[in-house]
C-alpha positions in Angstrom: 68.1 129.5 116.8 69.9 128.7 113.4 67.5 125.9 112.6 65.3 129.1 113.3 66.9 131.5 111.1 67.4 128.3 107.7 63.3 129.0 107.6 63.2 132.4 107.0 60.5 132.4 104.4 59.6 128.9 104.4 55.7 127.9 104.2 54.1 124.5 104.4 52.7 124.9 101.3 55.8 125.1 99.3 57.5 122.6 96.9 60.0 120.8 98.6 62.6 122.1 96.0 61.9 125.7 96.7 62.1 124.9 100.3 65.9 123.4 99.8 66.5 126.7 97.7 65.5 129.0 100.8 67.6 126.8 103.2 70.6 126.8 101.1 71.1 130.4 100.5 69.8 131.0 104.4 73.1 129.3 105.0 74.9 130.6 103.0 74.1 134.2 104.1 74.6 132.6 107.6 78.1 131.6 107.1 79.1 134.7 105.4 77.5 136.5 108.1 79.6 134.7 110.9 82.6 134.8 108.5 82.2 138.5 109.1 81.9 138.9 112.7 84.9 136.5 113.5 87.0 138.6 110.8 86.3 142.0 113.0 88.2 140.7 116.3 91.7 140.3 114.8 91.7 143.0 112.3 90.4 145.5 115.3 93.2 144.4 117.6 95.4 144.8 114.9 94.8 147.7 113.2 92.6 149.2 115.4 90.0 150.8 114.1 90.8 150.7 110.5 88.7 151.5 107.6 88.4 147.6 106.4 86.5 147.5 110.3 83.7 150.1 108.5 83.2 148.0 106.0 82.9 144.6 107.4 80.4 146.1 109.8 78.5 147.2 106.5 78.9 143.7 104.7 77.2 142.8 108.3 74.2 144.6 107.9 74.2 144.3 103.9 74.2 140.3 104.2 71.2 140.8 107.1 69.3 143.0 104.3 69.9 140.1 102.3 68.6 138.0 104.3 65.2 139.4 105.1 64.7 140.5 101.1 64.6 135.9 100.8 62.3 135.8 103.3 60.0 138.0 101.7 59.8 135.5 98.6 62.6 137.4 96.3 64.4 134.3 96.4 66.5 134.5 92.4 67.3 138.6 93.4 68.8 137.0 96.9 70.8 133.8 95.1 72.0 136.3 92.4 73.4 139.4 94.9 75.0 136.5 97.1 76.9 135.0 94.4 78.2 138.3 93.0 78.4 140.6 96.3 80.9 138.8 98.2 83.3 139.0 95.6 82.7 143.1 94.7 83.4 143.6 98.8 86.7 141.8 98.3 87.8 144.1 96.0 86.2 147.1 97.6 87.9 146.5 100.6 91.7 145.4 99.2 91.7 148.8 97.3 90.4 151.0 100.4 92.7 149.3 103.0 95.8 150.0 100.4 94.4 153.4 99.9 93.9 154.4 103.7 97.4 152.7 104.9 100.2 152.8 102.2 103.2 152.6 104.5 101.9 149.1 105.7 101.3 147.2 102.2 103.2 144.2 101.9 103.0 142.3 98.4 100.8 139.6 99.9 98.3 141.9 100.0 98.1 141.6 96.5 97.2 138.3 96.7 95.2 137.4 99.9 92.4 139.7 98.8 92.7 137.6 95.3 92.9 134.0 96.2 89.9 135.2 98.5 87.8 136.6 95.7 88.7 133.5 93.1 86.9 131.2 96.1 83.9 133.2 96.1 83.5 132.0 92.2 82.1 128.7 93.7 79.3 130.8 95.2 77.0 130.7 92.2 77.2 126.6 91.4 76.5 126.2 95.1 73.2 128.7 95.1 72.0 127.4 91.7 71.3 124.1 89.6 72.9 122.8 86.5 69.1 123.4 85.0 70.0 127.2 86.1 73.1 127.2 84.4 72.1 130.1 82.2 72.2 132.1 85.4 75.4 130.4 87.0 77.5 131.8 83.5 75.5 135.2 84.4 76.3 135.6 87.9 80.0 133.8 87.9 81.0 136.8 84.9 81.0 139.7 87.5 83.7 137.7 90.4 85.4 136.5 87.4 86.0 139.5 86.1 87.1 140.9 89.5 89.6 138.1 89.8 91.1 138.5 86.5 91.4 142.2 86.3 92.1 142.3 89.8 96.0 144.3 89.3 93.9 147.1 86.1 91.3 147.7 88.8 93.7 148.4 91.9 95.7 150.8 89.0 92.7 152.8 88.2 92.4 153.8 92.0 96.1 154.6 92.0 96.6 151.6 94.5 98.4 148.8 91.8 101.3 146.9 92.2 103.2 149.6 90.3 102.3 152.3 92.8 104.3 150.6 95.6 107.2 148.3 94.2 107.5 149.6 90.8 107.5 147.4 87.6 105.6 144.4 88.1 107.9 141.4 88.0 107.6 138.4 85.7 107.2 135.9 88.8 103.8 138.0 89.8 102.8 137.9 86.3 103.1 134.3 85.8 101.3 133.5 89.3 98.3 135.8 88.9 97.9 134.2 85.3 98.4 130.6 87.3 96.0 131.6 90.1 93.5 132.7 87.0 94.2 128.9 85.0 93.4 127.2 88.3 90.0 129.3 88.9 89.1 128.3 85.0 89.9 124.5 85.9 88.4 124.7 89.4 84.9 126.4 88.0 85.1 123.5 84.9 85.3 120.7 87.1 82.5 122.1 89.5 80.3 122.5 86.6 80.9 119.1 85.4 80.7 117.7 88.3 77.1 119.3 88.6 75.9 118.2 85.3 76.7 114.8 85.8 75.1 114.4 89.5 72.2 116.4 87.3 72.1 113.3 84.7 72.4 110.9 87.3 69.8 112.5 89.5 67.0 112.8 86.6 67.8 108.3 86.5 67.2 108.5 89.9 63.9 110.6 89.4 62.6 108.1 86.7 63.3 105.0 88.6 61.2 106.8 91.7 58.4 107.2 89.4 57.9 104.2 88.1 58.7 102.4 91.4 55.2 104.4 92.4 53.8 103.8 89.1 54.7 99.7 90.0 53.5 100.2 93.7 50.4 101.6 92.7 49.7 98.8 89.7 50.0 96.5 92.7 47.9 98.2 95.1 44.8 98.1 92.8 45.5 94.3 92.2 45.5 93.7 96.0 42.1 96.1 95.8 40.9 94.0 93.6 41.9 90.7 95.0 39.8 92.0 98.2 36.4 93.2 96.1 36.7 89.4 94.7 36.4 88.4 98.3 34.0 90.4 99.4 31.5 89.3 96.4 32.3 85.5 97.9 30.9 85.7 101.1 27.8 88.4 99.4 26.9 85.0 97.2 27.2 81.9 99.3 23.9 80.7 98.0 25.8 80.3 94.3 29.3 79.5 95.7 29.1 76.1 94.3 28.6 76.6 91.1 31.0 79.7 90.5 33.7 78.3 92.9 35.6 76.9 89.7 35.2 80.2 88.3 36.6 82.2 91.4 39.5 79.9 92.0 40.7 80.9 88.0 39.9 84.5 88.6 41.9 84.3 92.1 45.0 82.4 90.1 45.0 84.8 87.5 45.2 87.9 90.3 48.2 85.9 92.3 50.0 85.4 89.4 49.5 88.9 88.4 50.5 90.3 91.8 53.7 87.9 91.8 54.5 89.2 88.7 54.2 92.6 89.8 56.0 92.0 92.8 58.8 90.9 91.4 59.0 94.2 88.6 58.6 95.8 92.1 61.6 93.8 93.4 63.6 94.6 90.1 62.8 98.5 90.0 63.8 98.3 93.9 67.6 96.4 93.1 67.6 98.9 90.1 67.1 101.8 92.2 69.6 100.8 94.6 72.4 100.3 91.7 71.6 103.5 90.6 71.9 105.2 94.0 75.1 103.1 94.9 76.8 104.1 91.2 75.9 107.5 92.2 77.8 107.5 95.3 80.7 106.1 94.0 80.6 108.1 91.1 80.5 111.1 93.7 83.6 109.7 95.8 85.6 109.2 92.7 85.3 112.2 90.8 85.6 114.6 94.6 88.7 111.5 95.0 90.8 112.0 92.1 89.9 115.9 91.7 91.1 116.3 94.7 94.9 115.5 94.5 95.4 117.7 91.7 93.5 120.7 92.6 95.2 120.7 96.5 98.9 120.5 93.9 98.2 123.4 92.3 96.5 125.3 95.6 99.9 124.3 97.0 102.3 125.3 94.4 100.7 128.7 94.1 101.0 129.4 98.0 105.2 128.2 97.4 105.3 130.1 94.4 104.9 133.2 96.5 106.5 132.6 99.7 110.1 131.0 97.2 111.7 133.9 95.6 114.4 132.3 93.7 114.5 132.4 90.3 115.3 128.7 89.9 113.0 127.7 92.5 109.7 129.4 90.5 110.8 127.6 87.5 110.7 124.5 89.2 107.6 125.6 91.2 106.3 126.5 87.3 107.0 123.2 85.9 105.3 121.2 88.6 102.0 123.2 88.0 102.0 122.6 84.2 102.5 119.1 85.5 99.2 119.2 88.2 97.0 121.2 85.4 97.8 118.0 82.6 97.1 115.4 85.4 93.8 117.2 86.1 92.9 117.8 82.3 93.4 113.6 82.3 91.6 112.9 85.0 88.3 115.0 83.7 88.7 113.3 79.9 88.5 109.5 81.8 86.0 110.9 83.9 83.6 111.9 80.7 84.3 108.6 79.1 82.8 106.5 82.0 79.9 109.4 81.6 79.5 108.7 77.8 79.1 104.9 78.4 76.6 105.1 81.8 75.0 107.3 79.3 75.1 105.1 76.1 72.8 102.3 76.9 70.4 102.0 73.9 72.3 101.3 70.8 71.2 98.7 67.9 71.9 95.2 68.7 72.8 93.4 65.5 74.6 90.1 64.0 77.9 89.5 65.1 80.4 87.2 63.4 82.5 86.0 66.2 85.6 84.9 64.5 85.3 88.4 61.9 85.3 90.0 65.1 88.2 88.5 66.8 90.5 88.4 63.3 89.5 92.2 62.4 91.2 92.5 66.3 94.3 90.5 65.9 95.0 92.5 62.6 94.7 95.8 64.3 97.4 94.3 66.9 99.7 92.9 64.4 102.6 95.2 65.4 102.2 93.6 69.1 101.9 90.1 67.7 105.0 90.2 65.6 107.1 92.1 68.1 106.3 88.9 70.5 105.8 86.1 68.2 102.6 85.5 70.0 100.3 82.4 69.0 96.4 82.6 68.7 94.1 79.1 69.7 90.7 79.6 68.9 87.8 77.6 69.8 84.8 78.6 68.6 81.6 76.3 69.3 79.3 79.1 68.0 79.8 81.6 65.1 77.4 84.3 65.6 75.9 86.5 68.6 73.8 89.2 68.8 74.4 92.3 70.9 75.5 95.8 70.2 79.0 95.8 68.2 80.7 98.5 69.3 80.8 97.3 73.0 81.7 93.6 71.8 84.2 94.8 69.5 85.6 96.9 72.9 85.2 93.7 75.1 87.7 91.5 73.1 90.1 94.0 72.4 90.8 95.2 75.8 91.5 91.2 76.6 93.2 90.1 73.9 95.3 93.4 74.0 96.0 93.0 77.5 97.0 89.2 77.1 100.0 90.7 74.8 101.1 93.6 76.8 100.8 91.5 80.1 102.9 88.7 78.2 105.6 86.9 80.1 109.4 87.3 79.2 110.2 83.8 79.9 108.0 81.9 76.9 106.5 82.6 74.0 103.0 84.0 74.4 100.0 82.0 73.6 96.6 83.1 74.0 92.9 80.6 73.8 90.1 82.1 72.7 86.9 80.1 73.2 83.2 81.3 72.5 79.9 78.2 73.3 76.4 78.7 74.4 75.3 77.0 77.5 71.8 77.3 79.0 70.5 80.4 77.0 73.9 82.4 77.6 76.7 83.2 75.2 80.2 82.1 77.2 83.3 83.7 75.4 86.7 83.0 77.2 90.3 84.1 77.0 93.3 82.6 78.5 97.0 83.6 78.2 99.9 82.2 79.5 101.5 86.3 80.8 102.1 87.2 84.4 99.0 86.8 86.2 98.0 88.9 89.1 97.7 87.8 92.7 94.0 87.6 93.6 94.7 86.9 97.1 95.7 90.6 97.1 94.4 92.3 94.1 91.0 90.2 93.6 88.7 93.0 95.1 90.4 95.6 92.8 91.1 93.9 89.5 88.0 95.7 87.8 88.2 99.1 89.6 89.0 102.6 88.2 92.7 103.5 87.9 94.1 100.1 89.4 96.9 99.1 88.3 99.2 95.9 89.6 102.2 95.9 86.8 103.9 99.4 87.4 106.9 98.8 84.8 104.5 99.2 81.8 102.6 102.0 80.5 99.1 102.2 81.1 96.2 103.8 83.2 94.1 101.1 84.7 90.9 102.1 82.8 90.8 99.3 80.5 89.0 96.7 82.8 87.0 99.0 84.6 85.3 100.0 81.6 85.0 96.4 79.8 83.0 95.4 83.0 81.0 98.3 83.0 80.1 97.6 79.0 79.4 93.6 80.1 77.3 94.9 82.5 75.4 97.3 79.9 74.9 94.1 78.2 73.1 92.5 80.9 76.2 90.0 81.5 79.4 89.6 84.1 83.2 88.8 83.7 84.7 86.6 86.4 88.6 86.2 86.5 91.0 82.9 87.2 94.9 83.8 87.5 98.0 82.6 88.9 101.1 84.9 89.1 103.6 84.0 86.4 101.2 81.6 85.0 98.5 83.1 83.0 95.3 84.6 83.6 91.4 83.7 82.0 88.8 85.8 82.0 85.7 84.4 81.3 82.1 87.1 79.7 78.9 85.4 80.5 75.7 87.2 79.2 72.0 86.0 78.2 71.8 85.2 74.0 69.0 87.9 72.8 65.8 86.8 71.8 65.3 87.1 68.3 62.0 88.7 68.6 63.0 91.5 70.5 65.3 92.5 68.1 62.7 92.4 65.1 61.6 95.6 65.4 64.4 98.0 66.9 63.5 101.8 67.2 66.4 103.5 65.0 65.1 106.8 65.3 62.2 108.7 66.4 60.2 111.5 66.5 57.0 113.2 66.2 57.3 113.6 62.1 58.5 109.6 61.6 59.8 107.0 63.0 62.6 104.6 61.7 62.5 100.7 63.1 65.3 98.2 62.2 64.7 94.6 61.9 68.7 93.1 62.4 67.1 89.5 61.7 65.8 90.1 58.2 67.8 93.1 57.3 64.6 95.3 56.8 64.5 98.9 57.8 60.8 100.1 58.2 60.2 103.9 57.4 56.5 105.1 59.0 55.6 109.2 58.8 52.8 110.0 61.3 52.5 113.8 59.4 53.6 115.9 56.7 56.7 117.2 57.2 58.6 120.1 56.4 61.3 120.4 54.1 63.8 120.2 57.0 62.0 118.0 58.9 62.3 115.5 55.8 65.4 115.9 54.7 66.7 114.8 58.9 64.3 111.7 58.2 65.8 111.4 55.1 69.4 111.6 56.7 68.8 109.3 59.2 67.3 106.8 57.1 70.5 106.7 55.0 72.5 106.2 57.6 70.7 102.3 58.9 71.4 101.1 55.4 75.0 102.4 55.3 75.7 101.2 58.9 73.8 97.9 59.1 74.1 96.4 55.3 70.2 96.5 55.6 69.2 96.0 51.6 64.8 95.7 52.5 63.1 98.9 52.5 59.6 99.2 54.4 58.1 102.7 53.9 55.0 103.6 54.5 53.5 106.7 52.1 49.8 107.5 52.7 50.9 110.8 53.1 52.6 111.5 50.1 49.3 112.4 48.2 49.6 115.5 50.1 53.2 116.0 49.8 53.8 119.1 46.9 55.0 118.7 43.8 58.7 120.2 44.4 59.4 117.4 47.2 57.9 114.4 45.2 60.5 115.5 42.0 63.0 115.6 44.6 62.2 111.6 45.4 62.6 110.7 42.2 65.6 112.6 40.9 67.7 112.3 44.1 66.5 110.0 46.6 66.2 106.7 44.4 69.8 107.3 43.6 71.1 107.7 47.0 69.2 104.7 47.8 70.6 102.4 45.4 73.8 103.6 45.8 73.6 102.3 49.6 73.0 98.8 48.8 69.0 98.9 48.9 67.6 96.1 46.7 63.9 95.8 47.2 61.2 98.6 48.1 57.7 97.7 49.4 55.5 100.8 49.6 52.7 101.0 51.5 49.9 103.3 49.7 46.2 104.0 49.2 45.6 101.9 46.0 42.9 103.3 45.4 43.2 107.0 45.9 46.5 107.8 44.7 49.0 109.7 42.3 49.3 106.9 39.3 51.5 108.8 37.5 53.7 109.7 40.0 53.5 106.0 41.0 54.4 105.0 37.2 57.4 107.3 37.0 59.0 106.2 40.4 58.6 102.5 39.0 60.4 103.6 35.8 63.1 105.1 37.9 63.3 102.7 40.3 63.3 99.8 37.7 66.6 101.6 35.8 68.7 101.2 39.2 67.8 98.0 39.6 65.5 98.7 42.5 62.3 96.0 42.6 58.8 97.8 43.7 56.4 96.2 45.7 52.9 98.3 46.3 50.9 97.1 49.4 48.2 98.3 51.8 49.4 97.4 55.3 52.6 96.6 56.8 51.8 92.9 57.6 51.5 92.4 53.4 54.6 93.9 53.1 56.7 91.9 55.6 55.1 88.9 54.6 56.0 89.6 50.9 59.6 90.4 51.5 60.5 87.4 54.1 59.5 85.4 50.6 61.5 87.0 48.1 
């Protein structure tokens, strides 16, 4: 029967996501509906036949109403009245039963009807998507509103506070604006806990994809493979002579299938990281929300069964207290977001030992308090790899080496970077407390785990250096011994100087901008004319790769700029070669029509270019233009 009543409107030929839609508000409208007809037992044996009776029996047959108009295909009018009716009966029916029985209202009715109406604000980010969230901040407005001007709208029907206990004290003041704060932090948590399943989802989505994009690849090369075999036995009178010939072909399709298998086998293991990060993702955020949200629930319930004075204060105190912890607990949250998020950054040069001095300079308060002593042993000088998260990695463990130090010597940390079998192995050892991993070894890189409680700190560091390893395409392993010292050791695969050539910077449909980390040279190619926003963005952007990565070789290519107008071109040469030169650019080569092209514009950007020191190269194709850089 309720498997029954979940279809109401559903066809076969619907999408599947529409389908979950239906289903979804079905059940909500179910549960509201059986929410009502438990509710009508104990109020009618309590209060008889009361006026609040009437009109849960007419939330009954409203919420029926609703559920036929979704199985006649209005399926946004349904989501939208189920969201915002709930919380307009609430009301309706705290101000009639106050209005029909004054003698009986107690001053929790003031706040059962409220606390119920602030839980039907999760309503609309149950019914809709983050992709809908236009209409969650639509529908959420009206039981909001209901919530917070809860006390002004019982005043206007003569049923406030004020009507039955006179002035309103400051202990109900301060709760209703508590029970309105934890609403605002409840809602913000829900919605970012929706946008990030969103994100995490639409990974998901892409990996499906192109896992049946892969599966597909391979089916055709098993198709193939078959036809192949099928022409054998069609041909036996020439099987001699083209056997040769068919055993290459038949190589060449098993080493194209075994290389698709194992993208196949890669996209699968991918797909499962993604779906296992998802779940725990999922368990942590619903994990640590949890605590202080059910705090705060908590508190507000003492808040209005302690009267004291002293007692609310305290009670007051302790809710500030669960609101911070909450606000901390999103912030750490979004970080571990940002970085999941931040995969594709320019990989680039990396002086080891800059790296690691610019790091024990930033620490040198910590050093001196301590004395501590820095070994280094560094086999190889220079790695490539994105900066920020190398930069990240070292600091977390060479900052946790000093904080972790031990009392009882002076501290002394080893440092140690080598390559070994295509991988970059960078080390560091300190002589501090050490950690038990007989007990703590499963934990040591988790989220919030901490194992030395008498100093500061919030257990994020390591979780989030293995999570910027991994990024990397590496691991960390850890050897420690309690009151010894403890080595962690980074392993990850030395990029391949090719692939880092030609690095997309920035794209989009007017240019794109490519980044060559090996040569220093930044490649500017426009695939159309663009407007004068659209160029000065490009123009922005390109700025920035010489500013951020000491890039001094400038690739552009300009075919275009014979139809770029006059105002634009004066711009070039009275702005843009200055801001150029002023960011370290040296050398220009410009890729043009030689032949059909604006010499005198030509002859003054020389001119100009010459003055700042800026040496010109014209060419006709980008090959030319690498080829004549890479020899100056």
């Amino acid at each position: 029967m309720i498997k029954r009543v979940l279809n109401f409107g559903v066809t076969e030929s619907m999408q599947r996501k529409l389908i979950q839609q239906i289903r979804l508000t079905n059940l909500v409208i179910l549960l509201l509906i059986s929410s009502s007809i438990l509710m009508l037992f104990p109020i009618f044996f309590e209060d008889g036949l009361a006026i609040v009776i009437y009109i849960d029996i007419l939330t009954f047959g409203l919420l029926i109403v609703l559920l036929k108009l979704n199985s006649l295909g209005f399926h946004l009018l349904t989501r939208v009245l189920v969201s915002i009716i709930p919380s307009i009966i609430v009301m309706v029916a705290s101000i009639a039963s106050k209005y029909a029985d004054p003698a009986n209202v107690s001053i929790f009715d003031f706040f059962d009807a409220r606390v119920l109406g602030a839980g039907f604000c999760v309503l609309p980010f149950i019914l809709f998507t983050y992709l809908e969230r236009k209409i969650i901040f639509i529908t959420i407005i009206i039981p909001l509103l209901l919530v917070v001007a809860f006390d002004p709208i019982h005043s206007m029907f003569g049923v406030g506070y004020i009507s039955f206990f006179g002035k309103m004290p400051k202990q109900y003041i301060v709760l209703g604006i508590y029970i309105d704060i934890v609403l605002v932090f409840v809602a913000s948590a829900i919605y970012k806990f929706l946008e990030n399943i969103e994100n995490l989802h639409g990974e998901n989505t892409a990996l499906i994809e192109d896992l049946e994009s892969k599966n597909l690849e391979l089916s055709a090369l098993f198709l193939e493979q078959e036809k192949s075999t099928l022409l054998l036995e069609k041909n036996k009178g020439v099987i001699d002579s083209q056997k040769k010939q068919l055993q290459e072909k038949n190589e060449k399709l098993s080493e194209e299938v075994s290389g698709k298998s194992m993208e196949l086998k890669q996209s699968n293991q991918e797909l499962i990281k993604h779906n296992n990060d998802l779940q725990q993702f999922s368990n942590t955020l619903s994990h640590n929300l949890r605590g202080p949200v059910a705090n705060l629930l908590g508190l507000s319930n003492l808040f209005t069964i302690d009267t004291s004075e002293e007692s609310r204060k305290s009670i007051a105190d302790h809710i500030h207290k669960s609101a911070n912890a909450l606000d901390i607990v999103i912030k750490d949250l979004n970080k571990i977001v940002e970085l999941r998020n931040n995969l594709f950054q320019i990989k680039e040069k990396i002086n080891i030992i800059d790296e690691i001095n610019n790091i024990w300079l930033a620490l040198d308060s910590n050093v001196k308090q301590c004395g501590a002593i820095l070994n280094l042993d560094i086999q190889t000088g220079v790695t490539f790899g994105v900066r920020s998260y190398f930069h990240s990695i070292l600091y977390n463990l060479i900052s946790n080496a000093l904080k972790y130090r031990s009392p009882e010597r002076p501290c002394l940390i080893n440092v140690s970077a080598k390559k070994f079998g295509g991988k970059c192995i960078i080390s560091v050892e300190d002589n501090g407390l050490g950690v038990d991993l007989n007990k703590h070894g499963d934990k040591i890189f988790g989220m919030y785990k901490r194992f030395h409680t008498h100093l500061d700190g919030k257990g994020l560091g390591l979780f989030l250096t293995k999570q910027q390893i991994e990024s990397m395409g590496g691991t960390i392993a850890i050897e420690s011994t309690p009151n010894k010292g403890t080595k962690f050791t980074v392993r990850y695969q030395e990029v391949v100087l090719s692939a880092i050539e030609s690095q997309l910077f920035y794209g989009s449909e007017v240019a794109n901008i490519y980044l060559d980390v090996v040569n220093l040279i930044t490649t500017l190619i426009w695939k159309r004319m663009p407007t004068p926003d659209e160029f000065k963005e490009v123009f922005t952007n390109n700025i920035e790769v010489f500013s951020s990565y000491n890039s001094d070789k400038w690739i552009i290519k300009l075919e275009l700029l014979k139809e770029m107008p006059e105002r634009e071109k004066q711009w070039i040469l009275d702005n843009a070669i200055d801001t150029y030169a002023s960011v370290g650019v040296k050398i220009i080569a410009v890729i043009r029509d030689l032949e059909n092209s604006n010499q005198d514009f030509w002859d003054e950007f020389s001119s100009r270019t010459a003055k700042k020191s800026l040496e010109v190269l014209f060419v006709d194709s980008f090959d030319k233009a690498k080829e004549k850089l890479l020899l100056v």
